[in-house]
Residue frames as qw, qx, qy, qz and C-alpha x, y, z in Angstrom:
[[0.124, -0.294, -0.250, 0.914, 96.54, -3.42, 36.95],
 [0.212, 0.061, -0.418, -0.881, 94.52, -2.62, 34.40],
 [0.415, -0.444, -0.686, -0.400, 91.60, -5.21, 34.74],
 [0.275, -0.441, -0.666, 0.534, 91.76, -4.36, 38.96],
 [0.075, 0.194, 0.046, -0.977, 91.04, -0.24, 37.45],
 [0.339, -0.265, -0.674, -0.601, 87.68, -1.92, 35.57],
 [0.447, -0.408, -0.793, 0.068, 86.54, -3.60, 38.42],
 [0.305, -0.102, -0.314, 0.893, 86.69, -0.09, 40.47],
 [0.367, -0.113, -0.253, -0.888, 83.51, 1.64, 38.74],
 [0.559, -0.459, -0.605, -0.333, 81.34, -1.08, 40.06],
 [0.358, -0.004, -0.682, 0.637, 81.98, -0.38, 43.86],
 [0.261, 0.118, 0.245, -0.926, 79.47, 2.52, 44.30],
 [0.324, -0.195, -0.803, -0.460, 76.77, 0.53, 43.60],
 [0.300, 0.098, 0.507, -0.802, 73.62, 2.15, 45.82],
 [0.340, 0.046, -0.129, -0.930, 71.58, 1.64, 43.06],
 [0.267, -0.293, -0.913, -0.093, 69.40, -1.22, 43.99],
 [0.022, -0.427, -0.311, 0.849, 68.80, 1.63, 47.07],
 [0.094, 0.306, -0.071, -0.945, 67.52, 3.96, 44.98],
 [0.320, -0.191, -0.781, -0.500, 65.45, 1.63, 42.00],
 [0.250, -0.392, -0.873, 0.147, 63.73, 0.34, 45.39],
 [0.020, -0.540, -0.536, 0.649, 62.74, 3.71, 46.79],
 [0.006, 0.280, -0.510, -0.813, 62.01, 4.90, 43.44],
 [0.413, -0.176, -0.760, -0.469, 59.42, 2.55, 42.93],
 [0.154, -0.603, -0.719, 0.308, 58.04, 2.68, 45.85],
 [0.207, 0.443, 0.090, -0.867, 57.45, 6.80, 45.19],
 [0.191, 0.169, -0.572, -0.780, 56.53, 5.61, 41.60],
 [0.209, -0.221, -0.880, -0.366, 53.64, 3.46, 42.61],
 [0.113, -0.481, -0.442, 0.748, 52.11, 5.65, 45.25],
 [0.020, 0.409, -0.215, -0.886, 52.25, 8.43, 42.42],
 [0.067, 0.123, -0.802, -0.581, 50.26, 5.99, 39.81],
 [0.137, -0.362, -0.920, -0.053, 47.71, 4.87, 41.68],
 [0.029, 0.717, 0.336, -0.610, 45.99, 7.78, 42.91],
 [0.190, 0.157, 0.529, 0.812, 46.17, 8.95, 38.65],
 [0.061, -0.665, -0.405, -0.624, 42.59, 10.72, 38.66],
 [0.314, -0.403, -0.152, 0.846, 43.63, 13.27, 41.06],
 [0.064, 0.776, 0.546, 0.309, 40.45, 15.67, 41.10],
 [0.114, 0.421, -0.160, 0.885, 40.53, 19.29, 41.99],
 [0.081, 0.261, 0.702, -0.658, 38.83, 20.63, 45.49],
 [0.497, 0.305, 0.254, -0.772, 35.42, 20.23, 45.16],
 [0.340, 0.372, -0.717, -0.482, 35.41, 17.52, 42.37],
 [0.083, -0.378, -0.913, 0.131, 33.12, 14.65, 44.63],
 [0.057, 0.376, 0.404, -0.832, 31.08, 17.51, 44.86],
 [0.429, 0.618, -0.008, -0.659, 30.30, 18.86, 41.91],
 [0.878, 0.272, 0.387, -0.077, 31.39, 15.41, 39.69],
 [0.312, 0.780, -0.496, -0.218, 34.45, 17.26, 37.61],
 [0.294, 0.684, -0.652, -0.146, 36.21, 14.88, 35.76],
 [0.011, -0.203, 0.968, -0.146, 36.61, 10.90, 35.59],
 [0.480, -0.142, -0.722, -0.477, 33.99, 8.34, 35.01],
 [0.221, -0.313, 0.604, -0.699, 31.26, 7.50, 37.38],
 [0.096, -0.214, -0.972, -0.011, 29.00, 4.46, 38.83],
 [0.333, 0.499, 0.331, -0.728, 25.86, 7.28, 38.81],
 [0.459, 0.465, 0.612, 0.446, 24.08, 7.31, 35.73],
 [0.193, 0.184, 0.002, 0.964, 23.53, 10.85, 34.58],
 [0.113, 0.220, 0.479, -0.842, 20.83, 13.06, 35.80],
 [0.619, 0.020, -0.036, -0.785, 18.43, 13.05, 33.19],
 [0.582, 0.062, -0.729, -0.355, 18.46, 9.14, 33.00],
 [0.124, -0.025, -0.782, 0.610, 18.25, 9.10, 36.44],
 [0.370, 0.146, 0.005, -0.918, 15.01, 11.60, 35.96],
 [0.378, 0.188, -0.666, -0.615, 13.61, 9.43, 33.37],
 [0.458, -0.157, -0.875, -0.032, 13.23, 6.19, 35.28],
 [0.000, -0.155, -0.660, 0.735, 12.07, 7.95, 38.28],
 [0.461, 0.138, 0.177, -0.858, 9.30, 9.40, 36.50],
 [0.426, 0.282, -0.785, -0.351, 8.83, 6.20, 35.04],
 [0.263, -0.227, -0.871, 0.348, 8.28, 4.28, 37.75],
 [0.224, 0.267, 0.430, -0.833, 5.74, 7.16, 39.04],
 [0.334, 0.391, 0.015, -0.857, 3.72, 7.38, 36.08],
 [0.464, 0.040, -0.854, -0.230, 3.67, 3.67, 34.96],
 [0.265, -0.100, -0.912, 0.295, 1.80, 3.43, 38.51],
 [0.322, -0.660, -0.322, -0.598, -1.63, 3.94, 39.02],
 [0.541, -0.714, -0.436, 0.092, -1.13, 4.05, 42.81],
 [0.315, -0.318, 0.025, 0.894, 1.62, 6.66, 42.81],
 [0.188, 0.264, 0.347, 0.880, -0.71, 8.25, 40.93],
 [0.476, -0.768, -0.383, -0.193, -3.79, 8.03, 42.94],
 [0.589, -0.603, -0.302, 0.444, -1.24, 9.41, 45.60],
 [0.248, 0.034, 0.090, 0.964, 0.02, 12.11, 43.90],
 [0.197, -0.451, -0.413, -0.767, -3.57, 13.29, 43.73],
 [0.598, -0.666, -0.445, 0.012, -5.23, 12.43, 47.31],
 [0.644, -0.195, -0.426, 0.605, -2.83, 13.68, 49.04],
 [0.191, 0.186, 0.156, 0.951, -2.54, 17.09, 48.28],
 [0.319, -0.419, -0.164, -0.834, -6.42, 17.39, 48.67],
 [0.705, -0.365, -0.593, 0.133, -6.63, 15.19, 51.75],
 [0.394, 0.129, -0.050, 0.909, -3.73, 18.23, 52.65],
 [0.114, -0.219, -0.076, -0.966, -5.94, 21.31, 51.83],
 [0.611, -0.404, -0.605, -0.312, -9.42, 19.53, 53.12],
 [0.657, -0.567, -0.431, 0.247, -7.61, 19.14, 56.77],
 [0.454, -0.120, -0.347, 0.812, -5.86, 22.05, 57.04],
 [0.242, -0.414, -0.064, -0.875, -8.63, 24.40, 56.03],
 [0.666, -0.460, -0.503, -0.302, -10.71, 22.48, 58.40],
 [0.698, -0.236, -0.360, 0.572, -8.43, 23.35, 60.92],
 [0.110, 0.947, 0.297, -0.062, -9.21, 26.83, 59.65],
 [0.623, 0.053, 0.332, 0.707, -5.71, 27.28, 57.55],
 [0.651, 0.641, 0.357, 0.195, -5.70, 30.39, 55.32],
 [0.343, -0.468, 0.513, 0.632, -3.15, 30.69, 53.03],
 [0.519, 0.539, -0.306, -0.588, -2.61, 30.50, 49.52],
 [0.949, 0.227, 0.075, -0.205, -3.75, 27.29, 47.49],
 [0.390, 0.793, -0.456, 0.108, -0.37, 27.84, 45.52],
 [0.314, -0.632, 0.664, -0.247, 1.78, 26.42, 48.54],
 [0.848, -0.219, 0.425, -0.228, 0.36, 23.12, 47.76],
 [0.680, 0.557, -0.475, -0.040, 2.92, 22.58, 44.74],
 [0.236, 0.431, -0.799, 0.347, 5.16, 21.14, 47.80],
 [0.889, -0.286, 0.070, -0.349, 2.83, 18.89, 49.74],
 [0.992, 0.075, 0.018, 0.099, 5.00, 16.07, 48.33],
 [0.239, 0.867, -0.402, 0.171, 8.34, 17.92, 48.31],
 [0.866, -0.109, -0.478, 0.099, 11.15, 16.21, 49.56],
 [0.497, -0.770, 0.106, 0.386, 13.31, 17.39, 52.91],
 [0.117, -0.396, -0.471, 0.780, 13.93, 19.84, 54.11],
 [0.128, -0.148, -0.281, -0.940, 11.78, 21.52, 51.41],
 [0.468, -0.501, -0.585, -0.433, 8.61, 20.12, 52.62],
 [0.526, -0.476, -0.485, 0.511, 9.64, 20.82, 56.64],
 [0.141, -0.229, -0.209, 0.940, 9.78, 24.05, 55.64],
 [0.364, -0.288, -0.668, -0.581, 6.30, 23.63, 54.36],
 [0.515, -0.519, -0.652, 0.199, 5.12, 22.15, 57.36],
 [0.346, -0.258, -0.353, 0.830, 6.98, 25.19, 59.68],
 [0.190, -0.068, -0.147, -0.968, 5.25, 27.85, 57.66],
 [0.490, -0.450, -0.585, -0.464, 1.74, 26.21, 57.85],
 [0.605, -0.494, -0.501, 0.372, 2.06, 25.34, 61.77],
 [0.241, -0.277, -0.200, 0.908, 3.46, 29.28, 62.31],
 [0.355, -0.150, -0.249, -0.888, 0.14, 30.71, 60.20],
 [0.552, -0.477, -0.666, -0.156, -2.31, 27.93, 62.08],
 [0.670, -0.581, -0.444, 0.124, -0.91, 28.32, 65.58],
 [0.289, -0.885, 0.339, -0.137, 1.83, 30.73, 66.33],
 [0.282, 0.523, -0.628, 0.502, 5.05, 30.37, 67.90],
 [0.573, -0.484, 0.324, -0.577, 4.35, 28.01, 70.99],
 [0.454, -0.021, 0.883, -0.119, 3.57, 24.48, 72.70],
 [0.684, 0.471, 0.387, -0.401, 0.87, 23.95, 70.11],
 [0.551, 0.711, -0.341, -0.274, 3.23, 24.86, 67.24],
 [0.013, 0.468, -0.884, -0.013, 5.59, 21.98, 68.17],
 [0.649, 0.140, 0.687, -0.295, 2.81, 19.76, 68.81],
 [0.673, 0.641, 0.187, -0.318, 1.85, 20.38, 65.25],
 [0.145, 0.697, -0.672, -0.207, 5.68, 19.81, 64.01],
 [0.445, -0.243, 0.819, -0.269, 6.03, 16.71, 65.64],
 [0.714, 0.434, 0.537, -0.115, 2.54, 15.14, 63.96],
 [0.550, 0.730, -0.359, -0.190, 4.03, 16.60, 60.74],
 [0.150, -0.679, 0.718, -0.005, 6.96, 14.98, 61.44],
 [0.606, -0.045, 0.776, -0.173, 5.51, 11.28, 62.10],
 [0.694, 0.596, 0.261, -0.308, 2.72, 11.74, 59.02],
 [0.387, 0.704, -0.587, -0.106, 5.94, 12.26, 56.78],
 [0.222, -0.464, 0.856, -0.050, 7.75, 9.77, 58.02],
 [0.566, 0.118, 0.815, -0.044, 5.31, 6.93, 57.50],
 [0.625, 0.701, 0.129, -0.319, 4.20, 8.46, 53.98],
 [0.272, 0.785, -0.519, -0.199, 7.66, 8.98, 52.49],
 [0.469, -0.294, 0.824, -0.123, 8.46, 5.15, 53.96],
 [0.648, 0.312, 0.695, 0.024, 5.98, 3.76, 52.34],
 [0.535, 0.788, 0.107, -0.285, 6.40, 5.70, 49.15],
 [0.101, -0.603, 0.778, 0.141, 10.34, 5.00, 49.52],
 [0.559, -0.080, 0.825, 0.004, 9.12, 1.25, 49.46],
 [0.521, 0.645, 0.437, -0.349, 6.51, 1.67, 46.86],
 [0.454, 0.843, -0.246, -0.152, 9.17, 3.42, 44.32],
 [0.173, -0.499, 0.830, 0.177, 11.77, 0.65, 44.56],
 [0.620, 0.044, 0.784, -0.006, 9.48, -1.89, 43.70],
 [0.635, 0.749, 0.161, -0.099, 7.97, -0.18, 40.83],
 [0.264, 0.776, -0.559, -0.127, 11.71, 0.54, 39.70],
 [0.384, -0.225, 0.893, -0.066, 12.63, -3.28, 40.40],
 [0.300, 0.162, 0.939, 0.033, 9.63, -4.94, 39.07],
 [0.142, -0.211, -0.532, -0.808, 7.41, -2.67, 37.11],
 [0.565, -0.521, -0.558, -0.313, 4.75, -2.74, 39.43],
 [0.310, 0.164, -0.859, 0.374, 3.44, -2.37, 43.06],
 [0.614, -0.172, -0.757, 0.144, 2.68, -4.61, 45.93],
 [0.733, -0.646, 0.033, -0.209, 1.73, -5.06, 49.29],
 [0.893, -0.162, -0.058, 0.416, 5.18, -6.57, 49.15],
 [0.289, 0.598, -0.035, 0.746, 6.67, -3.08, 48.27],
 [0.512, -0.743, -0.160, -0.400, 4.34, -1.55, 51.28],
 [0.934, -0.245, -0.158, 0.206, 6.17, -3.96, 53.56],
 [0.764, -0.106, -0.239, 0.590, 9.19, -3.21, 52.51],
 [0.095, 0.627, 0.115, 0.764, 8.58, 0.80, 53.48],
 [0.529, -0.766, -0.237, -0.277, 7.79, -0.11, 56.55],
 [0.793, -0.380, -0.095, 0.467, 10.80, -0.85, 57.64],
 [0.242, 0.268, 0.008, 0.933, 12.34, 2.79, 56.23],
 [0.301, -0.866, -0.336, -0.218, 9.66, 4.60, 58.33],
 [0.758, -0.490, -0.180, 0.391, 12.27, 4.59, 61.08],
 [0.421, -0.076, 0.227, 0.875, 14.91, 6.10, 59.02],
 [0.081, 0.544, 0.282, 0.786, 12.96, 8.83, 56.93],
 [0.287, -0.920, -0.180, -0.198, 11.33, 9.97, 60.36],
 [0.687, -0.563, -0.087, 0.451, 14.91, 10.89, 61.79],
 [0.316, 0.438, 0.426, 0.726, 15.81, 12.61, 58.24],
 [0.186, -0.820, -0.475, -0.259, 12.69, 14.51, 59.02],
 [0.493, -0.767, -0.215, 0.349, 14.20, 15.42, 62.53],
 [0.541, -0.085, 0.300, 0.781, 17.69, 16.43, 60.83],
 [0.153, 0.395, 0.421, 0.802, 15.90, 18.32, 58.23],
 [0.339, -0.866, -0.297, -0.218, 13.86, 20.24, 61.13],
 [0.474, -0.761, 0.006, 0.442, 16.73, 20.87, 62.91],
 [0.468, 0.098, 0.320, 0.818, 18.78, 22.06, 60.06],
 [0.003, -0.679, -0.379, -0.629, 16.01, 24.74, 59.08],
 [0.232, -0.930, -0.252, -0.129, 15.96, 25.90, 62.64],
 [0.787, -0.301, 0.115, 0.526, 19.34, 26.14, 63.11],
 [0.204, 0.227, 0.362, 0.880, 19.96, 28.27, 59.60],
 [0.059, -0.837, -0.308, -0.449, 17.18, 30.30, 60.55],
 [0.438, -0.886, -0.097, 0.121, 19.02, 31.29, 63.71],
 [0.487, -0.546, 0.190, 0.655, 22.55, 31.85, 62.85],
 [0.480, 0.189, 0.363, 0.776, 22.61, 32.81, 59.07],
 [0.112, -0.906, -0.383, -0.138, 20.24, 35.96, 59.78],
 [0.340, -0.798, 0.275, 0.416, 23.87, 37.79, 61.83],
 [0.442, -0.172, 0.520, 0.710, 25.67, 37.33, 57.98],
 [0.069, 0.411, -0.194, -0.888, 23.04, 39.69, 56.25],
 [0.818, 0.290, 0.187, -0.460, 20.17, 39.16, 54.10],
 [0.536, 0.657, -0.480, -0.225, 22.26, 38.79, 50.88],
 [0.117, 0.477, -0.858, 0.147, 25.03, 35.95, 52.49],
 [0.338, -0.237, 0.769, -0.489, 22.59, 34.49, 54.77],
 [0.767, 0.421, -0.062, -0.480, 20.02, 33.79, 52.18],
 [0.583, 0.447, -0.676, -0.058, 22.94, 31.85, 50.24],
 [0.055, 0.328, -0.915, 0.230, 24.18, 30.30, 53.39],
 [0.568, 0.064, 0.298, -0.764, 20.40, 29.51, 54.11],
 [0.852, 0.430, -0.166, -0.246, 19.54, 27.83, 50.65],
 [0.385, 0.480, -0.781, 0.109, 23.16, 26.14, 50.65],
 [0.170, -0.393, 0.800, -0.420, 22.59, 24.66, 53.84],
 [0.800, 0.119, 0.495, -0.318, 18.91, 22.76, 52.51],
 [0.822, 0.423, -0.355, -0.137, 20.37, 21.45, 49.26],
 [0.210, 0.350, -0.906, 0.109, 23.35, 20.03, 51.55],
 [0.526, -0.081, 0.737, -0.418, 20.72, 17.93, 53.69],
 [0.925, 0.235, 0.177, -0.239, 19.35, 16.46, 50.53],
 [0.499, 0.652, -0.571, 0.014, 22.64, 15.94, 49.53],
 [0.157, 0.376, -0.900, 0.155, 23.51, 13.70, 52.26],
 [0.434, 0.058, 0.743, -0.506, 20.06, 12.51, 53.27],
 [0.571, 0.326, -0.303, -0.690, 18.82, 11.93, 49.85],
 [0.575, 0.012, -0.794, -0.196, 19.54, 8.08, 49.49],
 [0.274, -0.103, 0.826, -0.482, 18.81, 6.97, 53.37],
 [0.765, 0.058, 0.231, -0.598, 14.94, 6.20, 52.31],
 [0.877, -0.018, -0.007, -0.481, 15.84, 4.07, 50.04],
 [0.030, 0.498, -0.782, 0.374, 19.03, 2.54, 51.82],
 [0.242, -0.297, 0.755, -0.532, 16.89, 1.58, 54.27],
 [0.913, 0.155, 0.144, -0.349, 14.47, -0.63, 52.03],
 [0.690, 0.537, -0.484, 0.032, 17.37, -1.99, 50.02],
 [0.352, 0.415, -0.728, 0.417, 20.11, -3.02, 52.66],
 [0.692, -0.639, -0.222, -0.252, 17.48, -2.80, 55.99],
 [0.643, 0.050, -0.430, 0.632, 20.46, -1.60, 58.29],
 [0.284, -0.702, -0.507, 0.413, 20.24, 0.54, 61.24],
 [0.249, 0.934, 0.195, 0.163, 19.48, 4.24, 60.85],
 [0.282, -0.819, 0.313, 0.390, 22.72, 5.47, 61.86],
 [0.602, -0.331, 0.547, 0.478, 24.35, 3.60, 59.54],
 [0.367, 0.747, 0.555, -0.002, 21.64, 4.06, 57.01],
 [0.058, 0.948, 0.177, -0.258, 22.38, 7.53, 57.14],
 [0.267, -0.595, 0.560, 0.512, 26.42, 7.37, 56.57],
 [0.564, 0.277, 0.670, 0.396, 25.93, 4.98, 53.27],
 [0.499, 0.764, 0.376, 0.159, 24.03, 7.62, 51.87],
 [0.146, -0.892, 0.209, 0.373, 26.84, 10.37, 52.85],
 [0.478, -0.298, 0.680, 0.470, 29.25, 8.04, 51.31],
 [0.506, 0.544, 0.665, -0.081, 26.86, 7.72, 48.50],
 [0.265, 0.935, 0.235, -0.009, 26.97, 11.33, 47.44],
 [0.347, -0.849, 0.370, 0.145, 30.23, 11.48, 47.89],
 [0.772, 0.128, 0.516, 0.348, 31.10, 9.05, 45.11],
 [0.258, -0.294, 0.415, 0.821, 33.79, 10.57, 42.64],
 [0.102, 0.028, -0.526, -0.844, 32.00, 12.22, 39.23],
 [0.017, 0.487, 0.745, 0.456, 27.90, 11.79, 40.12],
 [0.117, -0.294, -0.361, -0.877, 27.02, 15.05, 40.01],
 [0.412, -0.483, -0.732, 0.247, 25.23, 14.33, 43.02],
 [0.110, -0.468, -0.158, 0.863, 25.36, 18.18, 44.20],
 [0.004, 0.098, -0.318, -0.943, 24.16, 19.38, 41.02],
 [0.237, -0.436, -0.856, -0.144, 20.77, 16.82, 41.18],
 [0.159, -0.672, -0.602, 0.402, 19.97, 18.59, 44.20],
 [0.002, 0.537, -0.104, -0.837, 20.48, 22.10, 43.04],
 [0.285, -0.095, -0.559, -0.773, 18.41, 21.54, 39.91],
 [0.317, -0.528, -0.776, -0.138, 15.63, 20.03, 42.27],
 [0.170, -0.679, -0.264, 0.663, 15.56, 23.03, 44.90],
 [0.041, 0.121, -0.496, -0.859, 15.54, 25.21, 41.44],
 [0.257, -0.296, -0.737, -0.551, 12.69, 23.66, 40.08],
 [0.430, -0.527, -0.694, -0.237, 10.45, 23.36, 43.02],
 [0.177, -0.768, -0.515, 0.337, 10.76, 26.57, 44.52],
 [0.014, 0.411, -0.305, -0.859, 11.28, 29.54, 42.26],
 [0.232, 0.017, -0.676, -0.699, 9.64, 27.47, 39.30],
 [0.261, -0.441, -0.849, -0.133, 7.01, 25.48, 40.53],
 [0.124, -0.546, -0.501, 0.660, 6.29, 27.94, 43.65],
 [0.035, 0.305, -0.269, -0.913, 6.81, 31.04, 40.99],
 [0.240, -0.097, -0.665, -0.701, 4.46, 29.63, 37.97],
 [0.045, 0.351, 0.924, -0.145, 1.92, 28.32, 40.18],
 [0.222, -0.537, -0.526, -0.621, -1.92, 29.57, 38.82],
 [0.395, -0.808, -0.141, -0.414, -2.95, 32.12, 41.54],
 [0.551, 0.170, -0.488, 0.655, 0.45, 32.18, 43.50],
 [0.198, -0.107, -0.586, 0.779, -0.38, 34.84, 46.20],
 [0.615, -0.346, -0.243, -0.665, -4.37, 34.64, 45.97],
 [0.118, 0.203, -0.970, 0.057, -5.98, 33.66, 49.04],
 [0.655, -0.027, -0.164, -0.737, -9.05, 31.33, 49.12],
 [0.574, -0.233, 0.746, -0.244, -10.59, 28.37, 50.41],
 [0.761, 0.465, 0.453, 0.008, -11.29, 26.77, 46.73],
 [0.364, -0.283, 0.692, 0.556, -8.68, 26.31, 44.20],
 [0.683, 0.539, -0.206, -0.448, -9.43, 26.69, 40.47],
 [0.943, 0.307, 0.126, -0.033, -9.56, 23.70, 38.35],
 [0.621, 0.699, -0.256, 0.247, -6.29, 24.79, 36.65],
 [0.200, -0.750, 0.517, -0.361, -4.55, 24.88, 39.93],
 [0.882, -0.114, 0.327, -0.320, -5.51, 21.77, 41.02],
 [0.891, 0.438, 0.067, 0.099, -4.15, 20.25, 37.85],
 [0.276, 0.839, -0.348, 0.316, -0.89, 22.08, 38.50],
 [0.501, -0.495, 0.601, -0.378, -0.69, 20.87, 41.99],
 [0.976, 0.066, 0.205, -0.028, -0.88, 17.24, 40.36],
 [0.585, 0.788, -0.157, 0.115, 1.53, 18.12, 38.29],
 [0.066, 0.791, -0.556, 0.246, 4.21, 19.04, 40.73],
 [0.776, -0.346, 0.500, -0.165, 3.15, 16.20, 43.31],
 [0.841, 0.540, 0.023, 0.012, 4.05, 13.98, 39.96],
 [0.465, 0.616, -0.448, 0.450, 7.37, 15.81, 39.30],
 [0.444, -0.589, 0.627, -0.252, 8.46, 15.62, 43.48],
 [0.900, -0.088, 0.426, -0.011, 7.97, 11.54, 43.49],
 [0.782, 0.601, -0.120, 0.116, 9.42, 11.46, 39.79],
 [0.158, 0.689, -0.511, 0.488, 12.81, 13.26, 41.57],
 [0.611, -0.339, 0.633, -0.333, 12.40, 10.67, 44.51],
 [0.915, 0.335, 0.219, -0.052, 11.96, 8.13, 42.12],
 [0.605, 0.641, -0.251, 0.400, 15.38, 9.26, 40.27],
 [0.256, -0.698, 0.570, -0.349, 17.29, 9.72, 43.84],
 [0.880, -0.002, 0.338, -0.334, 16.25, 6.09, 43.92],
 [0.885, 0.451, -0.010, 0.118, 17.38, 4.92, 40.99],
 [0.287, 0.782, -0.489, 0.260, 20.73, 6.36, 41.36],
 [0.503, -0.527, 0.661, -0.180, 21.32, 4.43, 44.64],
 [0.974, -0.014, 0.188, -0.127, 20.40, 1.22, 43.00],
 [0.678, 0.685, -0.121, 0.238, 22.78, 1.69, 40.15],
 [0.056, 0.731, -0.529, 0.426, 25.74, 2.75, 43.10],
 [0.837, -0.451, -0.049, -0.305, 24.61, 0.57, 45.37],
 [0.961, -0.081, -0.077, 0.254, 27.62, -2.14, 45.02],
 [0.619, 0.371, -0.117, 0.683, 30.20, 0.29, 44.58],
 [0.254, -0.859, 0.123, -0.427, 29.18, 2.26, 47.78],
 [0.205, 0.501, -0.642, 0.543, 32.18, 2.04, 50.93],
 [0.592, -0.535, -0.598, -0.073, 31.27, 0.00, 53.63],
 [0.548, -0.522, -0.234, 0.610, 33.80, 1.96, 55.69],
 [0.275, 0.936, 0.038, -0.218, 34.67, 5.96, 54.66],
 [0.768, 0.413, -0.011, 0.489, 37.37, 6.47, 52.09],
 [0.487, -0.703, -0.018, 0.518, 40.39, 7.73, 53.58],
 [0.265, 0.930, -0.134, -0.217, 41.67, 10.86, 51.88],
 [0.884, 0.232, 0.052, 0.402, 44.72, 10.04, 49.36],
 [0.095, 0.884, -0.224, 0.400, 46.80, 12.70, 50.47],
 [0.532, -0.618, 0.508, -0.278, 47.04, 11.40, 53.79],
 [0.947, -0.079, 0.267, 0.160, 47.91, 7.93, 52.33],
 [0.661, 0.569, -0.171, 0.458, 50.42, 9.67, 49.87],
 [0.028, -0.759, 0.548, -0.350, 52.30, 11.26, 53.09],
 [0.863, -0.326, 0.362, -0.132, 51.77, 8.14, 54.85],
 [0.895, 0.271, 0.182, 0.304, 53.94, 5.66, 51.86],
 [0.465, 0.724, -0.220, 0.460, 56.45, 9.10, 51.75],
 [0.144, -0.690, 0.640, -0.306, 57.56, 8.37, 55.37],
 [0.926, 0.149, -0.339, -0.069, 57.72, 4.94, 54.73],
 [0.422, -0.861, 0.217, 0.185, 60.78, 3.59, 56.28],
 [0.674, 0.431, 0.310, 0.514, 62.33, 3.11, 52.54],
 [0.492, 0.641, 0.130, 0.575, 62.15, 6.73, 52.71],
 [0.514, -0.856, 0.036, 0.048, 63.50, 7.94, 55.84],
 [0.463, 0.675, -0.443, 0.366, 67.05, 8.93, 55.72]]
């Protein structure tokens, strides 16, 4: 009687049940450990990241720019190749403006817009004059996309660098389009939310296009995949957990239009002849834009392997997904 009352306690035995759905909540719950707060791919809070940091990112960009005499001879032609054809077009504005010749989208499209609305107006002519903006970028920034990987690859460049820039031409002139259709877009709806909001929602809306269009140029020398896809890598790109990838851009839209725009030597003088000191300023910035293209550059290389070929589904939805398992259905 006595050994049949031992053997009684083992009868309720669920608990293999329970160990099994236990572990299955407990390994759900483990793997998803660096559980970031909203806004934490954004802004980089917390947990290690395959980005390097921003200023080392800086560094090599200007590195590569300023180890190269032909990124230097382009930081300098351009600019007065720039002022040479638009005054000859019979431009006038203020010298100043050229700190962004070389800017990168959407800041320089909104370069372009403002020059094409003081040349020609509001019209057929002014789109004509978008458009050729449009292309001229496109095949500059291509080949300058190509031009700054190699020098950040090999210390040097090539006609083999050229090359490979032609083949981003494609991509960086659809960027372009995006980054023209984003500026007219925010100029038509954030105007109904008030100077004060719209302004923010304005400025918010060009640091997000270099946020997700920043790597495509040089995506599309590195990987040579079509431009749609081109375009998602780099979303996915910026969208990698802890690199600060929001804040890059928001210290470059800082720098090169308040500071550079603000400090520039005769800011709202206009004339058809720059002073010497301007000039030298206007090298300056063209210098610091590529340097920041040069560091948008580096960062992809350094992410490159560890970007998604497909998008990363959201771990919420996989943690309800593994909690209606059918372990844990009742």
């Amino acid at each position: 009687m006595s050994g049949k009352k031992r053997r009684r306690p083992a009868r309720p035995r669920p608990a293999p049940v329970r160990d099994d759905t236990t572990e299955a909540e407990v390994e759900p719950t483990a793997a998803p450990e660096p559980r970031r707060p909203f806004g934490g791919a954004l802004f980089g809070q917390g947990g290690e990241s395959v980005m390097p940091p921003i200023g080392r990112s800086l560094g090599h960009g200007l590195l590569a720019v300023v180890t190269s005499p032909i990124l230097l001879a382009i930081a300098v032609l351009v600019p007065l190749l720039a002022w040479l054809a638009l005054y000859a077009l019979g431009f006038e504005g203020r010298p100043a403006l050229l700190v962004d010749v070389l800017a990168l989208p959407p800041i320089a499209t909104y370069f372009d817009l403002g020059t094409g609305e003081s040349l020609l107006g509001l019209g057929p002519s002014f789109l004509i004059f978008t458009g050729v903006a449009i292309l001229i970028r496109g095949v500059l920034y291509g080949l300058l996309a190509g031009m700054i990987v190699e020098s950040l690859e090999d210390g040097r460049v090539s006609s083999w660098g050229l090359l490979r820039g032609v083949t981003a031409i494609p991509t960086v002139i659809v960027v372009q389009v995006l980054s023209f259709s984003l500026i007219l877009a925010s100029n038509i709806i954030f105007p109904v939310l008030g100077p004060g909001i719209g302004l923010l929602a304005a400025v918010g809306s060009l640091v997000g296009g270099l946020f997700f269009l920043g790597f495509a140029p040089t995506a599309a020398v590195r990987q040579r995949r079509g431009v749609v896809e081109t375009i998602r890598r780099s979303g996915r790109a910026a969208m990698l957990p802890g690199s600060r990838h929001l804040l890059f851009c928001g210290l470059y839209f800082f720098i090169a239009l308040p500071v550079v725009v603000g400090l520039a030597p005769g800011g709202g003088e206009i004339t058809a002849n720059p002073t010497f000191f301007g000039w030298v300023f206007v090298l300056a910035a063209s210098v610091l834009h590529l340097g920041f293209m040069g560091g948008l550059a580096y960062r992809w290389i350094v992410a490159e392997p560890s970007v998604p070929e497909q998008p990363v589904p959201r771990r919420r939805g996989a943690q309800r997904q593994t909690s209606r398992s059918p372990s844990g259905r009742r």
